[in-house]
N, C-alpha and C positions, 0 to 999 in steps of 0.2 A: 504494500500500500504506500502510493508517496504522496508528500505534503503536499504538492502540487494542486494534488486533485485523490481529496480522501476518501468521499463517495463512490463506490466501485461500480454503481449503478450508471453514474455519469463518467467515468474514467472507460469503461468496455462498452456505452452508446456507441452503435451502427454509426457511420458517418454518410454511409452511404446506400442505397439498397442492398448490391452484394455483400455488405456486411452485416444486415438482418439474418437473422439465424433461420434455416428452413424456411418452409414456404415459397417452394422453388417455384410453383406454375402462378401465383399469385404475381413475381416478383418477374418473371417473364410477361406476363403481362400486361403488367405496368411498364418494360421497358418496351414493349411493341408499343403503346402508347406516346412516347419517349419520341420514338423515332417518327413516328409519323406526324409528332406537331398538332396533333388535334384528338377531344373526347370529348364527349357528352358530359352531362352532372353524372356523380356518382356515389353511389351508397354503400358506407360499408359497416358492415354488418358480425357480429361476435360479441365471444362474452368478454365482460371487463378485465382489463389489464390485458388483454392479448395479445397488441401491439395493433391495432387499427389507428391508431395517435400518430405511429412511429412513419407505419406506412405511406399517411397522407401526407407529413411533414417531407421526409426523404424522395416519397414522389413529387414533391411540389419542388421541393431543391432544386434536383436535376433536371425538371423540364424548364424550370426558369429559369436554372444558369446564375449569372451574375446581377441578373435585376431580382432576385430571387426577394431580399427587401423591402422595393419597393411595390410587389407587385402580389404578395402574399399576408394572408393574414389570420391566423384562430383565434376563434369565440367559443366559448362556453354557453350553452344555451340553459345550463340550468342555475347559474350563479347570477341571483339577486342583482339586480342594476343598484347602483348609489343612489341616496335620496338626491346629487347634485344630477346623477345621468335620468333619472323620473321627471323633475324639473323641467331638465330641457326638453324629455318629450312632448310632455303637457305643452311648453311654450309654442312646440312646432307645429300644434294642431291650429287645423282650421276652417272656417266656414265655407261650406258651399254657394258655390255663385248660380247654382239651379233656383230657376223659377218655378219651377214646375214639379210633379212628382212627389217620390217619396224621400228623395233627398233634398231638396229646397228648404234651403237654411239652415240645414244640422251642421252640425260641427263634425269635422271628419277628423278622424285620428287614425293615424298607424298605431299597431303595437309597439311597445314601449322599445323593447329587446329590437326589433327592426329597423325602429325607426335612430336609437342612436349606435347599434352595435354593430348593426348590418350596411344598412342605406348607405351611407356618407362612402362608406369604401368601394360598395359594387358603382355607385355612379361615377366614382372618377376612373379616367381613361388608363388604359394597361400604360407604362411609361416601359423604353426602352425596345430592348428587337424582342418582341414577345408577341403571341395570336393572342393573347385575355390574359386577364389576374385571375390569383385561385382563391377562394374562400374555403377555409374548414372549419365547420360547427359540429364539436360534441356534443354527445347526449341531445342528439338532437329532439326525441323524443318528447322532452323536458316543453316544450313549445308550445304543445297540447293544439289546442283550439287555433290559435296562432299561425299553424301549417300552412292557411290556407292564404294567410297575406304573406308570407314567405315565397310561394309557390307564384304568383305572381313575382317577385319578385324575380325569379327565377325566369320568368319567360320577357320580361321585360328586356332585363339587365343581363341574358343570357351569351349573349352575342360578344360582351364585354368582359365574363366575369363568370367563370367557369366554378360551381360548389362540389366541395367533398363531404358530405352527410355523414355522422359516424354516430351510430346507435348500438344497443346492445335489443332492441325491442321491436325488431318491424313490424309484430303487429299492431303497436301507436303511432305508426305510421299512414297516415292516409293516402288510399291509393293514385289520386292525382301524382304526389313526388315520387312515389317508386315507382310510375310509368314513366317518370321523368329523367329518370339516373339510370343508368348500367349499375349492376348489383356485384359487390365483392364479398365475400363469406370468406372472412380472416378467422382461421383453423387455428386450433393450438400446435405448437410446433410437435413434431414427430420426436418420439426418446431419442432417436439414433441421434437427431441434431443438436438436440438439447445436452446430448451426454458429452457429444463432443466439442460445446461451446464450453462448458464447466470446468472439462478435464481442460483446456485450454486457458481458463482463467487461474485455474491451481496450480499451473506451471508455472505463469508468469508472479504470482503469487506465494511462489515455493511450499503448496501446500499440497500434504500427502492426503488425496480420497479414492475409496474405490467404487467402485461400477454399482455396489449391491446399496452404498450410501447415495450417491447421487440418483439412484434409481429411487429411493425413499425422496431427497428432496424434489423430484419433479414431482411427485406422485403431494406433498402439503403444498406446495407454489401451486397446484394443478398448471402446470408447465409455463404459469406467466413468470419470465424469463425475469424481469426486473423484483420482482418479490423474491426469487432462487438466490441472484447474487444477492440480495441484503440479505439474508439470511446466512448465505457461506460468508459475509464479512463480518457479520458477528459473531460465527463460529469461530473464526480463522482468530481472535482477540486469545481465545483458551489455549491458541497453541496451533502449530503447524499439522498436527496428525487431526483429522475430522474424522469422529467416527459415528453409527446413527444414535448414540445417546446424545451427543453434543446437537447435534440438529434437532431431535424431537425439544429438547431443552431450552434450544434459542429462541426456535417458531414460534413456541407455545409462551414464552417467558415474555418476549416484548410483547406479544400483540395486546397480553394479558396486563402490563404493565401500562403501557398506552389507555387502553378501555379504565383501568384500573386511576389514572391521571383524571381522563374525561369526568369519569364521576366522583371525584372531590373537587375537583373547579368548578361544577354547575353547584354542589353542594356548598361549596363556599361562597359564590354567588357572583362568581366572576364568569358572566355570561358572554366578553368579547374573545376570552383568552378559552374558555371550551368550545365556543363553536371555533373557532382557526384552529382548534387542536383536532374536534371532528372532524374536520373538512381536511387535514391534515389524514388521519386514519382511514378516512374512506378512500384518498387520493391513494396512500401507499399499500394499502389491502384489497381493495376493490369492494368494497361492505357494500352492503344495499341495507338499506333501512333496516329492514329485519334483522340481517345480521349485527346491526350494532346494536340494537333494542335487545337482544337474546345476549350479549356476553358480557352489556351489561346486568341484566339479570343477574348473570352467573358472578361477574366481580361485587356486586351489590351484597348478595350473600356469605360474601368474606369477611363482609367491615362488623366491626362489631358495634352495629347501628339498633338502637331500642327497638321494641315490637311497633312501636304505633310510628316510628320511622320504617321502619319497614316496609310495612301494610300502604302504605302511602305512595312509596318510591315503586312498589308494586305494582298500584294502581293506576300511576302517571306514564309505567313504562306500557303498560297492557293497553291503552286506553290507546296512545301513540302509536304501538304495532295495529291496534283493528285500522283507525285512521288510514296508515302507512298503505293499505290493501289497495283500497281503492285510489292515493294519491300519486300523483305522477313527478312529484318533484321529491326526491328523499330528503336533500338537502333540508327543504323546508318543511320536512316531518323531522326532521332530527333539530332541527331549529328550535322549533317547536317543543320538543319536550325537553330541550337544555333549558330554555326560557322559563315552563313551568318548573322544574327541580333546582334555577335559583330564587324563584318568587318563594317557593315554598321553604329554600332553606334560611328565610328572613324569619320564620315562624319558628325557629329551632332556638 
């Protein structure tokens, strides 16, 4: 590990497409794309952390070369706008000059997320030797009801301004955009490739594993690559020799220590520093609501918290998970019940 660059997640980052680990006919694909200079909108589709982020970034590098910059840009479609970027949506709405009809005089508004996260970049023109700028929106899912001014958005500014869609959910997708994109289904990587990115990083890392342990670490990472290395870097802290107690040890010890953090900052009532820490956890684990609703449960029953704390912190998480079922944005189910668990630990 060197000072340079101590995160080994970011120090062994792909720089390139061929340096994505497996996923050989995806990655052919994308350079037939490459070469011919031109694609549809596209949708790509997988479960969380499996590298559909990496893909669209890496593809977007190389087809735009050195205007790469000025001509590229990701969004997050399910994190919160600021109350200063709300503001200015509000500001930009505006009245209709119909006389007539059922729009004569309403006030037209874009959605919020569209109108200041999206718009302003798809209308300006591609700068440098390029055919369009690329937009990539995660989670795009997150959008909900919203898809459908997107989607315009998409056939308008098409011509100028080519989107990479990356959900983990297509069926919250409506079928308008997914007739609209070419579809990617980003696979988890295959053992054979993932065993031999590992044993590649424990070389350069002078660290002794074998085949029967790394076969355990893909099998808890479920093969997303960037959860495997943190995990072998905080194996590699106990010593050079990794063996599968040291891994089941690690996996199981931070994530437990992390969840275990989350619920004494809402409980102490510092509600800006646990939601950046949830949002932190779900970032580096891939949790979906449920899953962080459930281990906290489980860290909750460690603490030695009175019976009518208990029953309470019980009730707030239960209430959150049914919630959580039907909501489309986790973030702001998990928001959600860090908000109540500090109001309520004002009563304590």
């Amino acid at each position: 590990m060197t000072e340079e660059i101590p995160i080994w997640r970011i120090k062994y980052y792909p720089q390139s497409l061929e340096q994505v680990c497996g996923r050989l006919e995806i990655k052919e694909a994308l350079k037939n794309i490459i070469t011919q200079r031109n694609f549809p909108h596209m949708l790509f589709i997988g479960s969380e952390g499996i590298g559909k982020a990496t893909f669209a970034s890496l593809f977007s590098k190389e087809f735009l070369g050195k205007n790469f910059d000025a001509n590229f840009k990701l969004v997050y479609a399910n994190i919160p706008l600021s109350e200063d970027e709300r503001t200015q949506a509000r500001s930009e709405a505006y009245v209709s000059t119909s006389k007539i009809g059922s729009m004569a005089g309403r006030r037209i508004t874009t959605p919020a997320f569209i109108q200041v996260k999206v718009k302003p970049f798809v209308q300006l023109k591609a700068l440098g030797d390029v055919p369009f700028k690329i937009l990539v929106v995660k989670n795009f899912e997150a959008l909900g009801s919203n898809q459908q001014g997107f989607r315009r958005l998409m056939e308008i500014y098409g011509s100028n301004c080519r989107m990479i869609l990356i959900t983990t959910k297509i069926s919250s997708i409506i079928d308008p955009i997914i007739s609209r994109c070419q579809i990617f289904l980003i696979s988890r990587v295959k053992f054979e490739n993932f065993k031999n990115l590992i044993s590649e990083i424990a070389d350069k890392e002078v660290l002794q594993i074998t085949e029967e342990v790394i076969e355990i670490l893909y099998k808890i990472s479920k093969g997303k690559i960037s959860q495997a290395i943190d995990i072998l870097q905080l194996c590699s802290v106990r010593g050079n020799e990794i063996d599968k107690n040291i891994v089941f040890e690690n996996a199981q010890k931070f994530k437990n220590d992390q969840i275990k953090n989350l619920l004494l900052l809402a409980l102490k009532g510092d509600f800006p520093k646990s939601r950046e820490l949830a949002r932190k956890i779900v970032s580096s684990y891939k949790y979906n609501a449920h899953e962080v609703f459930n281990n906290l449960l489980i860290e909750m029953n460690k603490l030695p918290l009175s019976k009518y704390v208990r029953c309470n912190i019980i009730d707030l998480i239960a209430e959150a998970d049914f919630r959580a079922l039907d909501g489309r944005d986790d973030d702001i189910q998990i928001s959600a019940l860090l908000s109540k668990l500090c109001l309520f630990s004002e009563n304590l």
